[in-house]
C-alpha positions in Angstrom: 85.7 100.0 115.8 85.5 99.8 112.1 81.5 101.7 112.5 83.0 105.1 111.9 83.7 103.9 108.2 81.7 101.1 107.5 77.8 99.9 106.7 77.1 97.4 109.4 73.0 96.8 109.2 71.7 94.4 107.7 73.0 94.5 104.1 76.5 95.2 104.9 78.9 92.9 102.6 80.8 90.3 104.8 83.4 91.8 107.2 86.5 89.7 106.5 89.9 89.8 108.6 93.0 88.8 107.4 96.1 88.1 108.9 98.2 86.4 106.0 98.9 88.8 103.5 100.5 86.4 101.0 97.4 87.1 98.4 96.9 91.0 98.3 94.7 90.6 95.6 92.1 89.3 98.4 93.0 92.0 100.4 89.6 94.5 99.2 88.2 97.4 100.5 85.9 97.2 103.3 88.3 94.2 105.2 90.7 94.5 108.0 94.1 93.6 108.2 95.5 92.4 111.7 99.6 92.8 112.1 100.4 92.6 115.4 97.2 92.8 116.9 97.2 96.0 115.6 93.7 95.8 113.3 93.5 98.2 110.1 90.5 98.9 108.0 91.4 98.6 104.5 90.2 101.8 102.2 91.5 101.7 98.4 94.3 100.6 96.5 96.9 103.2 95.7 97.6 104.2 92.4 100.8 105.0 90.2 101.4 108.7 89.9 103.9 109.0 87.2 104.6 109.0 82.9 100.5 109.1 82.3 99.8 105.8 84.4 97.9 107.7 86.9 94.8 104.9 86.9 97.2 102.0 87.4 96.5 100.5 90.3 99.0 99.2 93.0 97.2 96.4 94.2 99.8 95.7 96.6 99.3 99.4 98.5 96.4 99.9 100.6 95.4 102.9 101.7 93.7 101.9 105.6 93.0 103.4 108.7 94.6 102.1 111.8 91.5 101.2 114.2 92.7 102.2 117.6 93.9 106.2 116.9 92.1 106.6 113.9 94.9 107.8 111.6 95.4 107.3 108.2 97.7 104.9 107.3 99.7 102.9 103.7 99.8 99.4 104.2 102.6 98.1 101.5 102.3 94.2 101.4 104.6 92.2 99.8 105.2 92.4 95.8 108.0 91.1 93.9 108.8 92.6 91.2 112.1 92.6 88.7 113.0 94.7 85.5 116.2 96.6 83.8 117.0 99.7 83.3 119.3 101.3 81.1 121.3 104.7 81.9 124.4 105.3 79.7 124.6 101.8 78.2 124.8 99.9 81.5 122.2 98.0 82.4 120.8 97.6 86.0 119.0 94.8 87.4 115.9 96.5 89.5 114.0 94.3 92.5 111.3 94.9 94.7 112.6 94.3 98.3 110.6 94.6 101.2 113.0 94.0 103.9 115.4 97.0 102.1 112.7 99.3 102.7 111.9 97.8 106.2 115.6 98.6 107.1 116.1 102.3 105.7 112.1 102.7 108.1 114.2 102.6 111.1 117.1 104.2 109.6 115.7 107.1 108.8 112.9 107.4 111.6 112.9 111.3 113.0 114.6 112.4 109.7 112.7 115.6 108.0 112.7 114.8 104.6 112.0 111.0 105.0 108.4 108.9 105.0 107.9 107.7 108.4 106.8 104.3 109.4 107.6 100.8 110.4 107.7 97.2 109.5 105.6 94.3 111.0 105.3 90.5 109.7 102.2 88.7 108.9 101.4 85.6 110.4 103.2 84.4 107.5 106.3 85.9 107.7 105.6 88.6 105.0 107.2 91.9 105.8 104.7 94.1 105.5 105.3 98.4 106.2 102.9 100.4 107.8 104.0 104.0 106.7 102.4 107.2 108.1 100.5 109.3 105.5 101.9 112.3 104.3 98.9 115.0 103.0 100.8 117.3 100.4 101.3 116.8 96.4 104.1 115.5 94.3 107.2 117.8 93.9 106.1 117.4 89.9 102.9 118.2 90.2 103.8 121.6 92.4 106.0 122.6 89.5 104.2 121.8 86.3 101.4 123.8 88.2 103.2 126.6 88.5 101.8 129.8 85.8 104.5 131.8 85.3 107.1 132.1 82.3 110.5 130.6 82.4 112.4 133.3 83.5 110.3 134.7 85.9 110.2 131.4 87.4 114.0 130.5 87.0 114.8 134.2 89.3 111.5 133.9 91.3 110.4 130.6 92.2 113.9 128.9 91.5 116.2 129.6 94.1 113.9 128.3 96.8 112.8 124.9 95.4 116.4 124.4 94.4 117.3 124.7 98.6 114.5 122.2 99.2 116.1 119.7 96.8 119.8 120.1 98.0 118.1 119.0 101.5 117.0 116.3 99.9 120.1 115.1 98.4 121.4 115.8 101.7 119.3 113.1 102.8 120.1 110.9 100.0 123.6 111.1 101.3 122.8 110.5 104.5 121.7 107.0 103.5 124.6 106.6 101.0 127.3 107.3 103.9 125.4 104.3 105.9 126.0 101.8 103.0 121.9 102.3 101.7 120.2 103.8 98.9 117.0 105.5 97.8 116.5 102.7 94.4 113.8 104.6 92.6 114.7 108.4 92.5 111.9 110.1 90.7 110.3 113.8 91.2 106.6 111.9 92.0 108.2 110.2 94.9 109.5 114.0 97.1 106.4 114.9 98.3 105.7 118.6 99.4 104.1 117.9 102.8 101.2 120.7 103.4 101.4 122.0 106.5 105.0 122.7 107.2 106.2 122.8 103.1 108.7 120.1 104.2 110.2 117.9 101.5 110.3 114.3 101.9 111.3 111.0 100.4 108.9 108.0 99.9 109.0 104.8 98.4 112.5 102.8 99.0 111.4 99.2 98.4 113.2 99.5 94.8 116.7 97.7 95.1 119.0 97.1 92.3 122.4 95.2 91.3 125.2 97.4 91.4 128.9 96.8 90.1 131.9 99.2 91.1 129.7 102.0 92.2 126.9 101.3 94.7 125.3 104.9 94.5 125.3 105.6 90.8 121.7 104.7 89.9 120.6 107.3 92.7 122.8 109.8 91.1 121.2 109.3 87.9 117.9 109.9 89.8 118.6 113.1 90.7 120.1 114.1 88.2 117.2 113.6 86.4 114.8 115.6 88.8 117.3 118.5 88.9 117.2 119.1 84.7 113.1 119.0 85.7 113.4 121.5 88.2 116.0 123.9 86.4 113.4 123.5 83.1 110.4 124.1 84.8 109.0 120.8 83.4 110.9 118.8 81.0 111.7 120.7 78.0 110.9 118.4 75.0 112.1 118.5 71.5 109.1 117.9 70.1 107.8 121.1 71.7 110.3 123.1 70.4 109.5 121.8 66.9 106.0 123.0 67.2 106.6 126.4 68.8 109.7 126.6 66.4 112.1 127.8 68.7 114.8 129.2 67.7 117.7 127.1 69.7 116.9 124.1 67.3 119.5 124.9 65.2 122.3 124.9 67.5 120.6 121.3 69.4 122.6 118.7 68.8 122.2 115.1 70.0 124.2 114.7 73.1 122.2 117.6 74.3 119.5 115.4 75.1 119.1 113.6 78.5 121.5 110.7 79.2 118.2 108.3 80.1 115.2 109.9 78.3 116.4 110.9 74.8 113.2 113.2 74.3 114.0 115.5 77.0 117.0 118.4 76.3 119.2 117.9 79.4 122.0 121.4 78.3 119.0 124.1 79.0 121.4 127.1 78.5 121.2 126.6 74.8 117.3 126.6 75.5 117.8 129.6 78.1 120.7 131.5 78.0 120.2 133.2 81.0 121.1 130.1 82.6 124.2 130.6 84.2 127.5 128.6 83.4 128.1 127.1 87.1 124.4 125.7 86.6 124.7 124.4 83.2 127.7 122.3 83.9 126.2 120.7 86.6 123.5 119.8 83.9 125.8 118.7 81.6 126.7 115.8 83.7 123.1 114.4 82.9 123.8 115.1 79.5 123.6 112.3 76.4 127.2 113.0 75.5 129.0 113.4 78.8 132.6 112.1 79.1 132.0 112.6 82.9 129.8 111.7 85.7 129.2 112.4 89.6 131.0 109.9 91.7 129.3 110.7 94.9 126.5 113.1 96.1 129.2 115.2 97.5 130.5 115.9 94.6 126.9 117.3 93.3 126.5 119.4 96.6 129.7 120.8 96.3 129.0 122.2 92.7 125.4 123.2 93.7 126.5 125.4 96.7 128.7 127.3 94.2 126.5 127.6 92.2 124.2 129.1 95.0 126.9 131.2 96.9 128.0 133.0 93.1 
């Protein structure tokens, strides 16, 4: 089965199989793993795609081929993994969970704008997801490809990425109203699939500790990708020091983003074409907000005025 891919004469390395997981380090290109007597040839190790850590490698996600169809497949052992973040002076306690992202699999199988797959234990009891592989690029990468000027861009281009997105915090909200959430909202993890142009969630194994308000970490998330979109890239004060531009002298601090305090978050005083429906939204995201978004609701709601104006 495993011919198609592999050496198999007489100086082919030994062909190992494994069926407990626990060790993914062992887990190397050129084995198989079997979950359910379901055999996959393991390929390479995936890498992080995100902040200039594109060689880091994600020893724990294996890209494979499934053996009996021939498809390309993730495998996503188990990892544990814990940190805190910071957004606004509260701190969040961030956790890998495996069986999290095993849930929202079957929660949002069918779904459009979701990664597709399904979970499977080892002969260990490790949960381990086999997700279906999505060929298209990074909803960051697509934009900070994109040659064109601001404003051509903002009229242009604009408009349609921004109705992509709001499907995608649809689906946000579709796991929020079933008491889940996304856990690591970034713009590397929508990818652009392709063939259709469909948007589409990956990577929900991050969980995190959450106080009065379950969703607010997502929110942040976003948030976050929406000041990306709206700048065509993040628009960063040490750029505008070296070009000079002239809205440095009406920046002041709690312009900048409420998470990364490099980045300006209040883009009309950057563009004042921006209109004022947009900006507020922005402004929620902003360093010195007094107020924030509650709910994705609330965000839609102020979106689709902003795009029916």
């Amino acid at each position: 089965m495993a011919s198609r891919w592999l050496p198999l004469g007489q100086d082919a390395p030994p062909f190992r199989i494994h069926r407990d997981t626990t060790d993914f380090f062992r887990v190397d290109y050129g084995d198989v793993v079997e979950l359910g007597g379901i055999p996959f040839l393991i390929r390479h190790n995936a890498k992080e795609g995100r902040f200039g850590l594109d060689d880091e490698v994600k020893y724990w996600v294996k890209r494979a081929i499934d053996l009996r169809e021939g498809k390309h497949k993730i495998i996503k052992l188990v990892f544990h993994e814990k940190f805190v973040a910071h957004i606004g002076g509260i701190a969040f306690e961030c956790f890998r969970s495996p069986r999290k992202e095993a849930r929202i699999l079957d929660l949002v199988a069918g779904h459009k704008n979701f990664m597709h797959g399904y979970s499977i234990k080892d002969e260990k009891g490790n949960v381990v997801r086999v997700i279906d592989f999505i060929y298209g690029k990074p909803l960051s990468k697509y934009v900070e490809n994109i040659d064109l000027d601001h404003e051509t861009y903002y009229y242009d281009r604009f408009p349609g990425i921004l109705d992509h997105f709001m499907e995608c915090i649809r689906a946000i909200a579709y796991l929020h109203e079933r008491g889940e959430k996304h856990g690591d909202i970034r713009r590397d993890h929508i990818l652009i699939e392709g063939e259709s142009g469909q948007y589409r969630w990956i990577d929900f194994d991050f969980n995190y500790r959450h106080r009065e308000d379950i969703y607010s970490y997502d929110l942040f998330g976003l948030g976050n990708i929406l000041v990306f979109l709206v700048g065509m890239g993040d628009v960063l004060i040490q750029d505008l020091r070296e070009q000079g531009h002239p809205a440095l002298p009406v920046l002041r601090d709690e312009d900048v983003n409420i998470v990364f305090h490099h980045r300006i978050a209040n883009l009309k005083k950057v563009y004042p074409y921006i209109p004022d429906s947009l900006n507020w939204i922005l402004m929620h995201f902003c360093k010195g907000t007094n107020w924030f978004y509650e709910n994705t609701g609330q965000l839609l709601e102020d979106l689709e005025a902003y795009r029916n104006a």
